[in-house]
Z-matrix of the N, CA and C atoms (Angstrom, degrees):
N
C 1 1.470
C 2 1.521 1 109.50
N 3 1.470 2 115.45 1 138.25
C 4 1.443 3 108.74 2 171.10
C 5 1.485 4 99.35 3 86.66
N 6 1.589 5 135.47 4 34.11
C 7 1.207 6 140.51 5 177.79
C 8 1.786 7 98.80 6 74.56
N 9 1.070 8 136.17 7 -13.88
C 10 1.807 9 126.40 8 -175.62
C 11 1.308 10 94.34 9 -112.35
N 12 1.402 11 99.17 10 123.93
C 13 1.691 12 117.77 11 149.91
C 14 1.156 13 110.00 12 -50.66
N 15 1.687 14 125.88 13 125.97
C 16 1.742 15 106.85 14 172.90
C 17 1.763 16 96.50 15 -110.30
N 18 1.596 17 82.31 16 119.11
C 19 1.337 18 100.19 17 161.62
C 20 1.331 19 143.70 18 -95.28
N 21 2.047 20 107.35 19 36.57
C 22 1.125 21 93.73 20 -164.37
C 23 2.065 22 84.04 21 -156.37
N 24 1.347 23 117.58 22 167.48
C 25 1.351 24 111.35 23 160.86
C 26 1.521 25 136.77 24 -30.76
N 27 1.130 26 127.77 25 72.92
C 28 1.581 27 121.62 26 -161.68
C 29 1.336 28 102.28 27 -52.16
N 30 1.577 29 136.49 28 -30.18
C 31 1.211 30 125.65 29 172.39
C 32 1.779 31 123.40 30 -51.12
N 33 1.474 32 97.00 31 -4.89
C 34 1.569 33 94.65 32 -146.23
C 35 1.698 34 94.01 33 -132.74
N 36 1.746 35 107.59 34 16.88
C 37 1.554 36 98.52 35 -177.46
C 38 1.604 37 101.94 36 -116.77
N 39 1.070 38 130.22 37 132.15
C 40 1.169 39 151.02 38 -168.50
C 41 1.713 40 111.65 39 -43.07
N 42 1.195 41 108.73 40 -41.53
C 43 1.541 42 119.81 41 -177.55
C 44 1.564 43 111.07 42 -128.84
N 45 1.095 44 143.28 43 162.86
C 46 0.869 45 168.24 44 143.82
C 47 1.671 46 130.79 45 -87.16
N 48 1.534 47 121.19 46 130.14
C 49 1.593 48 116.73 47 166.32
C 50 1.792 49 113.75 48 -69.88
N 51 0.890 50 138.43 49 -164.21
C 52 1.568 51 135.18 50 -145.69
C 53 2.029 52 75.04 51 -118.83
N 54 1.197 53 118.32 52 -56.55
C 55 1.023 54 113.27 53 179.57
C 56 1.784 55 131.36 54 -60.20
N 57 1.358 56 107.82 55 -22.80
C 58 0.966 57 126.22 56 144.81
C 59 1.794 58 127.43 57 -35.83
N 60 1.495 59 105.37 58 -70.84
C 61 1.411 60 136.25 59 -172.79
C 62 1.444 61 90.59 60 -63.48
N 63 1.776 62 133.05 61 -65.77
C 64 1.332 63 117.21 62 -168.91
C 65 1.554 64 118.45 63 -66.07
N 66 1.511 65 120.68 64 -10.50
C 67 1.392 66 110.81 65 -173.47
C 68 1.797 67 85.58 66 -81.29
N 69 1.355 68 117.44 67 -28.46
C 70 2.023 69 94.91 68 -173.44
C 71 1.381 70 109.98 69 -62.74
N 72 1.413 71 121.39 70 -43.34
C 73 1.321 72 136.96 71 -167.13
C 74 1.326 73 96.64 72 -60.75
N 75 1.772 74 132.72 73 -65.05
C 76 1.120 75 106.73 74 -176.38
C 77 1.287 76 135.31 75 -72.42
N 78 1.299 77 133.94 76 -12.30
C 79 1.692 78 151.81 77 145.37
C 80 1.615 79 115.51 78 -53.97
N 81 1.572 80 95.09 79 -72.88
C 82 1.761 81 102.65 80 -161.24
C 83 1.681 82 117.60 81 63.23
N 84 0.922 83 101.57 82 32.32
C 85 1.856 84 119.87 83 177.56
C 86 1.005 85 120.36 84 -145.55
N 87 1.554 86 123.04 85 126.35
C 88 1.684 87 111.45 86 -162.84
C 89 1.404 88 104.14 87 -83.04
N 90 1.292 89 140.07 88 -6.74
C 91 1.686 90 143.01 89 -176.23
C 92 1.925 91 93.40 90 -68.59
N 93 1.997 92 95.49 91 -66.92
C 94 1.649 93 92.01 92 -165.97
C 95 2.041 94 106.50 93 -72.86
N 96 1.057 95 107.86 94 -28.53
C 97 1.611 96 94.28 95 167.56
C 98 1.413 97 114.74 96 -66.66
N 99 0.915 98 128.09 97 -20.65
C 100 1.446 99 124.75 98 178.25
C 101 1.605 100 124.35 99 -72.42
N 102 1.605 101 95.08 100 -22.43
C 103 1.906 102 100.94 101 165.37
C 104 1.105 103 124.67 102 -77.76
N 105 1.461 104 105.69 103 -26.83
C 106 1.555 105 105.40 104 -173.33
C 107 1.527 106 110.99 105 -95.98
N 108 1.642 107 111.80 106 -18.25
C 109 1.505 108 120.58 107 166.69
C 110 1.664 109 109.48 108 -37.54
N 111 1.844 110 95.21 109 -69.59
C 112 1.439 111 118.13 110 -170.98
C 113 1.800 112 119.03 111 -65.88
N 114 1.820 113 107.83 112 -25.44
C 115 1.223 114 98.51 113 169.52
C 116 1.547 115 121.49 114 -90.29
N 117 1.045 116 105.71 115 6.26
C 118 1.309 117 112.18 116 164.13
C 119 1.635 118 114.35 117 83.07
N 120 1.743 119 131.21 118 163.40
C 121 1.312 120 125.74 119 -168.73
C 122 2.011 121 117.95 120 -54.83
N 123 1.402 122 109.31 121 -46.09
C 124 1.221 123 138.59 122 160.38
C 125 1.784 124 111.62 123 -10.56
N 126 1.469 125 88.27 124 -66.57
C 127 1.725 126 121.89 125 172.88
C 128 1.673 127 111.80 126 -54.92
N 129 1.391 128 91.33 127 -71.35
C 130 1.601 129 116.75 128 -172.79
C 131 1.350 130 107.73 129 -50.93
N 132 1.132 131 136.68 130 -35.34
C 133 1.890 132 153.86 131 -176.19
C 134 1.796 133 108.57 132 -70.81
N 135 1.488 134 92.48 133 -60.18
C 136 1.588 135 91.43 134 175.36
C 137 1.869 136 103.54 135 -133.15
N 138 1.606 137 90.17 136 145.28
C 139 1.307 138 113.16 137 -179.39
C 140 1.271 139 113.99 138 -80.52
N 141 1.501 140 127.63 139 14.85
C 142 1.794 141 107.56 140 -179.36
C 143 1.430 142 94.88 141 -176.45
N 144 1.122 143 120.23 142 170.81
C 145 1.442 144 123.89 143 171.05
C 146 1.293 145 116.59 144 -80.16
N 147 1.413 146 128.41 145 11.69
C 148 1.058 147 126.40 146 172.23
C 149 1.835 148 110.26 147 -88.57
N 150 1.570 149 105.45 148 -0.87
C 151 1.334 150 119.49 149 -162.07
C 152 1.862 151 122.47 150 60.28
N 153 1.266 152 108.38 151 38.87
C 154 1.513 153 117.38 152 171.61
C 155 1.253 154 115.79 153 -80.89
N 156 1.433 155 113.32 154 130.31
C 157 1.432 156 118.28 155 -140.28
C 158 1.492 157 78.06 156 -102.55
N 159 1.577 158 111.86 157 138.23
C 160 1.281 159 137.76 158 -177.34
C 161 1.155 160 127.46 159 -67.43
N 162 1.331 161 148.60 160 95.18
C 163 1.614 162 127.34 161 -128.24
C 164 1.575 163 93.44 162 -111.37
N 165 1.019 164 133.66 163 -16.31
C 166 1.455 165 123.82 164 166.67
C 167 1.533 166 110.24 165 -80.12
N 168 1.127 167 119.88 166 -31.73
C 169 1.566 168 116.47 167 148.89
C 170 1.504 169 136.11 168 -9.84
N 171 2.158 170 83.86 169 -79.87
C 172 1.658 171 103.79 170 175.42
C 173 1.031 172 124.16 171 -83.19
N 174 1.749 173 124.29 172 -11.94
C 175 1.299 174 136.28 173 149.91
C 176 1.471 175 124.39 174 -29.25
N 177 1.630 176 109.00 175 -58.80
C 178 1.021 177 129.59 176 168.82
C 179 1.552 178 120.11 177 -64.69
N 180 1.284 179 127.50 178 -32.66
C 181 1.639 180 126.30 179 -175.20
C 182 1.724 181 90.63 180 -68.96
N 183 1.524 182 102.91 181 -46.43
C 184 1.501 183 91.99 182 -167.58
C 185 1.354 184 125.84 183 -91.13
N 186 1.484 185 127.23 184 27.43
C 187 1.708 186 164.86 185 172.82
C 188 1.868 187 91.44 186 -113.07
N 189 0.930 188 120.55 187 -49.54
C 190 1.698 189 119.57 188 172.10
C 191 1.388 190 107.04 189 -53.01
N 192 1.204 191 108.72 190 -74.76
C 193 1.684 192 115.10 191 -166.37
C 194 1.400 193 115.12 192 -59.92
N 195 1.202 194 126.68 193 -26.15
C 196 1.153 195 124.05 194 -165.28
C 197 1.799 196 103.97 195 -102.60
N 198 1.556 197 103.90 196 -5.09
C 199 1.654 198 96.97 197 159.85
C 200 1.797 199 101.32 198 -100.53
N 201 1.225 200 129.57 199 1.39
C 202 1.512 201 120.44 200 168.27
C 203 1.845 202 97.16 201 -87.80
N 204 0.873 203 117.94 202 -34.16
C 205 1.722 204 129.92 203 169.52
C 206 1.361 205 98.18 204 -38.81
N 207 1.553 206 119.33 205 -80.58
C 208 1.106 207 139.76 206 -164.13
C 209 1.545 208 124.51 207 -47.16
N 210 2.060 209 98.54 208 -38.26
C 211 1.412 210 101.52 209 -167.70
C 212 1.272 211 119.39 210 93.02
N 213 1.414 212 100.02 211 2.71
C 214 1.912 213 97.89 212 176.61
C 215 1.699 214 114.06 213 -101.42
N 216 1.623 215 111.89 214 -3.60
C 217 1.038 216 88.80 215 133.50
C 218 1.718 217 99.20 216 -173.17
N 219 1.162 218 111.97 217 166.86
C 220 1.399 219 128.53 218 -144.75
C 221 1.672 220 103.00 219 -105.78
N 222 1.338 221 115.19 220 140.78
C 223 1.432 222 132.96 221 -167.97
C 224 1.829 223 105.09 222 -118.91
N 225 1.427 224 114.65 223 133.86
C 226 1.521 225 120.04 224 162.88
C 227 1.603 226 108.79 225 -107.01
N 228 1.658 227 98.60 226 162.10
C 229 1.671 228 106.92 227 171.87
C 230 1.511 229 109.55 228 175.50
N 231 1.109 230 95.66 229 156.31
C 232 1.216 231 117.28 230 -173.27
C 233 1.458 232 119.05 231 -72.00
N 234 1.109 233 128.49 232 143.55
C 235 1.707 234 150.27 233 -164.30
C 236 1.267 235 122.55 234 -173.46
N 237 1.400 236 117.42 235 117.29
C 238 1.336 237 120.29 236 -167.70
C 239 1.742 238 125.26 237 45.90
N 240 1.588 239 113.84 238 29.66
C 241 1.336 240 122.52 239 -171.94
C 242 1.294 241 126.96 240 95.49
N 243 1.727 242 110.57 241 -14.12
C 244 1.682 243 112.06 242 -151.47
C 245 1.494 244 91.28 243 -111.27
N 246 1.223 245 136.41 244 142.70
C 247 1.590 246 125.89 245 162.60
C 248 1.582 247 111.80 246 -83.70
N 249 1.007 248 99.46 247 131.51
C 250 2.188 249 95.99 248 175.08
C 251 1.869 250 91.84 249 -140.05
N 252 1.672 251 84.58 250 -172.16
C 253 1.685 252 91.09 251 -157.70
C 254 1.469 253 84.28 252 -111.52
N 255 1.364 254 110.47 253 128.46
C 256 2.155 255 105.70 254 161.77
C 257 1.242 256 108.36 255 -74.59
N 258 1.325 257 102.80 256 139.90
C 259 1.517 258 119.28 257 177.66
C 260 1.757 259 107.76 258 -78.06
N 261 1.663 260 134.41 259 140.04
C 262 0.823 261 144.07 260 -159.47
C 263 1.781 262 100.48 261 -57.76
N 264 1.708 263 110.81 262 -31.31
C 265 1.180 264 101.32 263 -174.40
C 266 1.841 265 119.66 264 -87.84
N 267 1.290 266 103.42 265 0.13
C 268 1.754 267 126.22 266 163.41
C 269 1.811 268 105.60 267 -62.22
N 270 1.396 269 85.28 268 -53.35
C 271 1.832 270 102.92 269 -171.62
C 272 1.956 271 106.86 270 -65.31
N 273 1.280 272 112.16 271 -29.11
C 274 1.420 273 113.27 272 -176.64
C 275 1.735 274 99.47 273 -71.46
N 276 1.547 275 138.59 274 -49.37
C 277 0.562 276 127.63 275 167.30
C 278 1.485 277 136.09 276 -86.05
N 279 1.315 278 121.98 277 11.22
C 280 1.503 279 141.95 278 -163.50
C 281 2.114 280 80.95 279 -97.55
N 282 1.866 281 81.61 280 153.01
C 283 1.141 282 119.49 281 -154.80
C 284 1.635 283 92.22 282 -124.62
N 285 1.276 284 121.02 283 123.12
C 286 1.965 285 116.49 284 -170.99
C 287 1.723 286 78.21 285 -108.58
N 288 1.403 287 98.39 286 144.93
C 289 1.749 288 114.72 287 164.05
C 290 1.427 289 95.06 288 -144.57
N 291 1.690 290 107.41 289 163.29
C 292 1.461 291 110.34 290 146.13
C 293 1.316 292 116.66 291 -122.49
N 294 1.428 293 122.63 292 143.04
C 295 1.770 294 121.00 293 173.57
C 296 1.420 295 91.73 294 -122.92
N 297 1.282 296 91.83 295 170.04
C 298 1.813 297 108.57 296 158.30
C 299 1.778 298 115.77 297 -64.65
N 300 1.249 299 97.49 298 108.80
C 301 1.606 300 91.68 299 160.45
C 302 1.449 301 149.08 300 -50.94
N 303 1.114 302 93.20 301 142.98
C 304 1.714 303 98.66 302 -155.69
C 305 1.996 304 108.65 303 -61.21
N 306 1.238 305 98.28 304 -43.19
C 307 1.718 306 93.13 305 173.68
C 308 1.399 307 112.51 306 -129.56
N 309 1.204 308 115.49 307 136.01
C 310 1.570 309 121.02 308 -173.45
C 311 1.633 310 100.36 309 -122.40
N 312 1.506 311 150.12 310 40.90
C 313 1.014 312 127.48 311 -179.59
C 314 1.507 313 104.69 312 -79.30
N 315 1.289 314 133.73 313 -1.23
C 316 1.373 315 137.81 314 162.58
C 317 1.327 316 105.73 315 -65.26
N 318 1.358 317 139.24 316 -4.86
C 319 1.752 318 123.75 317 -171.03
C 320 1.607 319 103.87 318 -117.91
N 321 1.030 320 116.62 319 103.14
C 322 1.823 321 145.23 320 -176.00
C 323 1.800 322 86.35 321 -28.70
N 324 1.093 323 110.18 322 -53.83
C 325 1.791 324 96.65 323 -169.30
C 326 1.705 325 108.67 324 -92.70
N 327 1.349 326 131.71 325 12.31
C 328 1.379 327 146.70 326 146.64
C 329 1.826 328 87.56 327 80.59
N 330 1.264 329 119.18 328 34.60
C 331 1.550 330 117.39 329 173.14
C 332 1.309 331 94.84 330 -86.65
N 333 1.378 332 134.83 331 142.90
C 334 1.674 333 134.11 332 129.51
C 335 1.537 334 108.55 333 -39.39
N 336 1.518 335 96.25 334 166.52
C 337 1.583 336 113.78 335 -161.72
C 338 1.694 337 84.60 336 -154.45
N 339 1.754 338 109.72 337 155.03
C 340 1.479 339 96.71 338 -174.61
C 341 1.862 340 86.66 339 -108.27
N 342 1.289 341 100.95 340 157.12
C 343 1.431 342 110.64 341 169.66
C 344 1.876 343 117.64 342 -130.41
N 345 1.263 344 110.69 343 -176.52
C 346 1.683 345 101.74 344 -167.90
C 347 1.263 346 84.21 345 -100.97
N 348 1.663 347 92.79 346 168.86
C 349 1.595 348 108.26 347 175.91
C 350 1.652 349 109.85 348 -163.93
N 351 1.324 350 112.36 349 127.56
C 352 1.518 351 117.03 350 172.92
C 353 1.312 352 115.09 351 -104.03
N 354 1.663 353 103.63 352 134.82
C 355 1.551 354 140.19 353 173.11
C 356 1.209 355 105.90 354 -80.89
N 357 1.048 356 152.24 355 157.43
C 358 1.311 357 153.41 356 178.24
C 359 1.328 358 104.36 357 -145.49
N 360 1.604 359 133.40 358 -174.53
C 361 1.471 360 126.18 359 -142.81
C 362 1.818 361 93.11 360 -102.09
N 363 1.212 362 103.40 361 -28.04
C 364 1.829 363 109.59 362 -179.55
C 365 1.591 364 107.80 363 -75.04
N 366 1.163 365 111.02 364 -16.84
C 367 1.698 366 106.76 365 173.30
C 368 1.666 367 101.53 366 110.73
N 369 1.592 368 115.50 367 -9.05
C 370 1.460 369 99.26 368 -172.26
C 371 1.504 370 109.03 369 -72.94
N 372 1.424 371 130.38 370 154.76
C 373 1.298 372 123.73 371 168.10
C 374 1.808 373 120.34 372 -116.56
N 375 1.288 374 124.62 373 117.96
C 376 0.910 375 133.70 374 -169.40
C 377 1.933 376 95.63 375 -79.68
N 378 1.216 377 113.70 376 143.15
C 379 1.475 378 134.88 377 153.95
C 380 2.269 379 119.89 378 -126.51
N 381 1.494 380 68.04 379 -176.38
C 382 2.129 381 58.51 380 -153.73
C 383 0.894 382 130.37 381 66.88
N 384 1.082 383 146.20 382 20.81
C 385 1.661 384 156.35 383 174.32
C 386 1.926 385 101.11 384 -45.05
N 387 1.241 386 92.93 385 131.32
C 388 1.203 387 126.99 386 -174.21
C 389 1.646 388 149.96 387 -127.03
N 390 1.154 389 131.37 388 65.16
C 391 1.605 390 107.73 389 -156.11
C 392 1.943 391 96.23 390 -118.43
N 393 0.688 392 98.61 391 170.02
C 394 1.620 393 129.32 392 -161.53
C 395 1.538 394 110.64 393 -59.77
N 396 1.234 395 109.30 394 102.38
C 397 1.784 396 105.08 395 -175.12
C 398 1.676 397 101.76 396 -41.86
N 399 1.268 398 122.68 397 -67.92
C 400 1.481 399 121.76 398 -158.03
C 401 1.299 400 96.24 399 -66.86
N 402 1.258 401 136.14 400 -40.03
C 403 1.956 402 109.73 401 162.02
C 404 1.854 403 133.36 402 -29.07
N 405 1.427 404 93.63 403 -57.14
C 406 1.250 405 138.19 404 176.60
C 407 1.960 406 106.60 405 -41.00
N 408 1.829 407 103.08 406 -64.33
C 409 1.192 408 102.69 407 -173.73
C 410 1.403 409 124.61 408 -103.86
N 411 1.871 410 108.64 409 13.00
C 412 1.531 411 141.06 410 160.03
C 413 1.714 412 86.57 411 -69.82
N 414 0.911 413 137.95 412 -85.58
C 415 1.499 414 142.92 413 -138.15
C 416 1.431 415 105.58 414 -76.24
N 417 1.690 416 120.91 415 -40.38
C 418 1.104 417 134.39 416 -170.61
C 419 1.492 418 119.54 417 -105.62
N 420 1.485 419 145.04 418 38.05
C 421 0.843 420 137.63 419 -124.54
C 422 1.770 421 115.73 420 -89.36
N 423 1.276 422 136.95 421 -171.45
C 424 1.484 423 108.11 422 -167.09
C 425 1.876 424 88.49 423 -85.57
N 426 1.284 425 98.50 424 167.98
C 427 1.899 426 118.78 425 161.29
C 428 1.382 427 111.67 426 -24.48
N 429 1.537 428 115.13 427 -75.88
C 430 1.202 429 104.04 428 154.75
C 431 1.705 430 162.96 429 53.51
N 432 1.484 431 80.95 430 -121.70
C 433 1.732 432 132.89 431 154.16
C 434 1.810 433 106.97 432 -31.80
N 435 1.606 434 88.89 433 -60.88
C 436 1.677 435 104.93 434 -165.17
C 437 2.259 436 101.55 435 -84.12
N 438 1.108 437 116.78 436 -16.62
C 439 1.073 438 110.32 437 -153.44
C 440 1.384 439 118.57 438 -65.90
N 441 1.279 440 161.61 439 126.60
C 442 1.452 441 136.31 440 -177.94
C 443 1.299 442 115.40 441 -86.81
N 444 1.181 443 131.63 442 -176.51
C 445 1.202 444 150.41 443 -144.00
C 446 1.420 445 103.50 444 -62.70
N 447 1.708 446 94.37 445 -67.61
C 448 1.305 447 127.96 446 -168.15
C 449 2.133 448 113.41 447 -67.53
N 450 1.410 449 102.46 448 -25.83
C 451 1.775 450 109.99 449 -175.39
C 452 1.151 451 102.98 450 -102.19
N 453 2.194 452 125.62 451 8.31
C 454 1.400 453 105.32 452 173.37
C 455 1.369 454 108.45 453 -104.32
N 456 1.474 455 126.70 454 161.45
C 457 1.287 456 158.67 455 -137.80
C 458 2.044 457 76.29 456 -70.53
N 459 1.181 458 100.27 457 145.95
C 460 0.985 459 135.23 458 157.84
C 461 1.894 460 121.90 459 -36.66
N 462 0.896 461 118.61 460 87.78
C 463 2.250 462 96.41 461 177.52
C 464 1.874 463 81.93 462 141.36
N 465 0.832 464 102.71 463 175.88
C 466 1.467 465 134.34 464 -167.14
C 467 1.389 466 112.30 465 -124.38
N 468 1.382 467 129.51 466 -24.67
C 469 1.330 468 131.45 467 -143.64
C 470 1.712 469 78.02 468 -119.86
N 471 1.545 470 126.67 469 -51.46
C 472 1.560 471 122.36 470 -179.63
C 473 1.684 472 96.35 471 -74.95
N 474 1.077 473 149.45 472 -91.89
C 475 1.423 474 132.19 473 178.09
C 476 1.439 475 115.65 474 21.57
N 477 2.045 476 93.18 475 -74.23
C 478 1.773 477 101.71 476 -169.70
C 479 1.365 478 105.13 477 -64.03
N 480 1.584 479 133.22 478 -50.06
C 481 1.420 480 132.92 479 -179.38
C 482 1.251 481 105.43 480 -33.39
N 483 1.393 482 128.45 481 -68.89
C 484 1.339 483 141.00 482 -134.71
C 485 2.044 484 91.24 483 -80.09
N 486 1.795 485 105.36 484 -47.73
C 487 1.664 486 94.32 485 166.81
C 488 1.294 487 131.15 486 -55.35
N 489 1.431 488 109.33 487 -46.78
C 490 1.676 489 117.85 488 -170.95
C 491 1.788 490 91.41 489 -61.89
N 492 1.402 491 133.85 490 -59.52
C 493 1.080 492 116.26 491 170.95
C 494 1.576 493 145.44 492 -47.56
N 495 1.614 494 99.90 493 -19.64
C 496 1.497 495 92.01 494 144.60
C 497 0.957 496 156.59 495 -68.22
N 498 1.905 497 99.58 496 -47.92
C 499 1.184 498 122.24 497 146.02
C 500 1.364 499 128.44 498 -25.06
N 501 1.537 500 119.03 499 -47.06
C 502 1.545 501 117.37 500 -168.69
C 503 1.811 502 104.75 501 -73.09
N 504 1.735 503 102.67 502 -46.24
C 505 1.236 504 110.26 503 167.94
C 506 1.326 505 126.39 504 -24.35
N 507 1.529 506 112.49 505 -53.77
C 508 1.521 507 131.84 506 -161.96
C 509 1.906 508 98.14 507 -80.10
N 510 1.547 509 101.01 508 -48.98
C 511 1.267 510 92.33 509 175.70
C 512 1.887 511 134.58 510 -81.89
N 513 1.004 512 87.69 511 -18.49
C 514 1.767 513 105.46 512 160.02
C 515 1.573 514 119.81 513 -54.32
N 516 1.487 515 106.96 514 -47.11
C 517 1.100 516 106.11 515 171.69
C 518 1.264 517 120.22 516 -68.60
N 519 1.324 518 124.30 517 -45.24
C 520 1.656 519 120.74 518 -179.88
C 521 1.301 520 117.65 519 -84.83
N 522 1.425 521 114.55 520 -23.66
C 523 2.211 522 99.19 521 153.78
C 524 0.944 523 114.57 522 -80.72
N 525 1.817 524 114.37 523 -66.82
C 526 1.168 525 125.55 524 -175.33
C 527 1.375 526 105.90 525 99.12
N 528 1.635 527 110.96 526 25.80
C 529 1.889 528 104.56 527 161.70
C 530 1.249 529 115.03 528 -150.13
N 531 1.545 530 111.08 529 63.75
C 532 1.319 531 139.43 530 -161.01
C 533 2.086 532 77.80 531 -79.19
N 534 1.050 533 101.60 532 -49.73
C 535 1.916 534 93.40 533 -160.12
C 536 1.792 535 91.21 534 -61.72
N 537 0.804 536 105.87 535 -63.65
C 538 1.857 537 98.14 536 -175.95
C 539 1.476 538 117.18 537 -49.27
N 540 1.249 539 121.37 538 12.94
C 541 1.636 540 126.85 539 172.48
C 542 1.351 541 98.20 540 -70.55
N 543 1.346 542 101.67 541 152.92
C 544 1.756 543 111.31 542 176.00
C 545 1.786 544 89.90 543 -104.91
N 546 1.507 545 109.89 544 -173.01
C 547 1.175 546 103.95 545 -163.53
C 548 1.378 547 100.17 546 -91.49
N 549 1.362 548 123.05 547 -29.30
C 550 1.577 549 141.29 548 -152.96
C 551 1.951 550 90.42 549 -70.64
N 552 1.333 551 102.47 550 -49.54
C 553 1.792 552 116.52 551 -159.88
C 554 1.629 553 79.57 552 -72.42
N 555 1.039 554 159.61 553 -108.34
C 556 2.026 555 148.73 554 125.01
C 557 1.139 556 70.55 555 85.64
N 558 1.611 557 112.16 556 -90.67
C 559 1.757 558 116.62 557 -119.26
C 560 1.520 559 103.19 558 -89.25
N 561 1.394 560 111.46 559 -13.97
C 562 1.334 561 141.34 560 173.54
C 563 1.476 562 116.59 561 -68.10
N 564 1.334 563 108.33 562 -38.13
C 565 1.577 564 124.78 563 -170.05
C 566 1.138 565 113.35 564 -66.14
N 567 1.145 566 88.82 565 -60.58
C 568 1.772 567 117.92 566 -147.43
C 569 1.712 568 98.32 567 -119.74
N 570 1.293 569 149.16 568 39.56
C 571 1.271 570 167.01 569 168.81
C 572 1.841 571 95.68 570 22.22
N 573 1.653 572 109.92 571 74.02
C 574 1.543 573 94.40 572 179.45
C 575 1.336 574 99.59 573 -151.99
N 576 1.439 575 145.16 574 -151.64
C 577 1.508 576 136.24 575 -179.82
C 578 1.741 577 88.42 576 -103.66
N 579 1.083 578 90.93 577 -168.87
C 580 1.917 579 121.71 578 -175.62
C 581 1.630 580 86.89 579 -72.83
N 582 1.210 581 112.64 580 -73.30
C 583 1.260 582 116.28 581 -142.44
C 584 1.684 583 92.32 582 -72.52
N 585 1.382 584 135.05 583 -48.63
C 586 1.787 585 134.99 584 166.29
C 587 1.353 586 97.06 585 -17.48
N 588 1.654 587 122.33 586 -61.65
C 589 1.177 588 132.98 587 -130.44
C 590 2.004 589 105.81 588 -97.05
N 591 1.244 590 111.63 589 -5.49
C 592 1.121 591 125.32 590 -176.58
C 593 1.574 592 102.19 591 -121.51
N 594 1.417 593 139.40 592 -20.59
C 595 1.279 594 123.92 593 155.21
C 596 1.704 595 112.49 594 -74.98
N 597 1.482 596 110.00 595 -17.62
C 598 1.649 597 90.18 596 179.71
C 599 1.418 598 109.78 597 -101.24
N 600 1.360 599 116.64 598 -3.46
C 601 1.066 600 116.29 599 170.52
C 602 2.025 601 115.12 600 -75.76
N 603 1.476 602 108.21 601 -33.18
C 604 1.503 603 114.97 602 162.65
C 605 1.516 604 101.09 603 -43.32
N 606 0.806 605 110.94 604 -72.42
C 607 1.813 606 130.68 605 -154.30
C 608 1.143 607 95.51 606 -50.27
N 609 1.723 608 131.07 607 -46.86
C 610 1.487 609 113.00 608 -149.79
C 611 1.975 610 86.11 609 -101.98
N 612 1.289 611 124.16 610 -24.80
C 613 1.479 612 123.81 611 175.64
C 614 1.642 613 110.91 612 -90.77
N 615 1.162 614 130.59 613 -47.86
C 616 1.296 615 129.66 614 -149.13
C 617 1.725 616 102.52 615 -115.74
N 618 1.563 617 123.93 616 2.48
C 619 1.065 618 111.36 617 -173.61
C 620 2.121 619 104.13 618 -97.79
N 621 1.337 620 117.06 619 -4.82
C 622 1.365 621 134.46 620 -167.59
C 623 1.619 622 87.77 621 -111.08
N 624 1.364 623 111.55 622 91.20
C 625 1.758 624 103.46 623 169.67
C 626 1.261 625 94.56 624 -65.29
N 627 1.408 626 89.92 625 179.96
C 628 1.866 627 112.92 626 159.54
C 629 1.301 628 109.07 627 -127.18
């Protein structure tokens, strides 16, 4: 997404592209973010071949921008070669587009892919845009997270899944060696059985191939 094939666990990569970040925001589920990850920005923009512009999409760019507005959380990119961070008051007047990227020898079938890019009020234009997965899923957290007592699914056994998988989420991000857990340290962690603790651990590692 964002002109790069991701070839690797998006749960498990340190940063994120902007296009990246709005497919979580408009999902917040790693199954439906994971289609629009893999189908790429192209996909993610419009919903059909009729080119119908995806409104939980642009929902999300404009729930994005207005937390780079805000300062709650902070975006990098590239300019003249160097990566730096825009300041929230760059972002108030910055302008988000996407074009086709300028070099794709990273894409196996040598097609361009379009990616985002910010204008800012001096005319510079940032590409590669970037902000911080664990920002991203601090602010945005999965469905979940938000659900109350009374609007979650029915059973005891999906309840705990769906928590311990947040949980791992939250803690994945701030170690970052949720896969090297044994099961015992698991059941210990995150207050659930072996087996709880190894289906949500699938889901939040093994459900995002590469």
């Amino acid at each position: 997404m964002d002109g790069k094939t991701i070839d690797q666990n998006p749960m498990q990569m340190p940063t994120w592209s902007l296009g990246m970040a709005m497919a979580w925001i408009a999902c917040r589920d790693i199954a439906s973010a994971d289609e629009l990850w893999r189908d790429g920005l192209e996909a993610a923009w419009f919903s059909d071949e009729e080119l119908t512009p995806n409104r939980a999409f642009k929902d999300a760019e404009t729930t994005l921008k207005n937390a780079l507005e805000g300062g709650s959380i902070a975006a990098t990119g590239l300019h003249n070669g160097e990566r730096a961070e825009l300041t929230k008051l760059q972002w108030q007047d910055a302008k988000i587009t996407f074009d086709w990227e300028e070099r794709h020898t990273h894409r196996t079938n040598g097609e361009p892919g379009l990616e985002h890019r910010a204008t800012v009020a001096s005319g510079a234009r940032f590409t590669g845009l970037r902000v911080n997965r664990a920002d991203v899923l601090a602010l945005w957290p999965t469905k979940q997270a938000e659900e109350t007592p009374g609007k979650r699914r029915r059973g005891p056994k999906s309840n705990k899944l769906g928590e311990v998988e947040t949980a791992m989420i939250a803690y994945n991000a701030a170690h970052g060696d949720l896969v090297r857990m044994g099961e015992e340290e698991m059941k210990t962690e995150f207050g659930a059985s072996r087996d709880t603790c190894r289906k949500a651990r699938a889901r939040v590692l093994g459900s995002v191939g590469n």
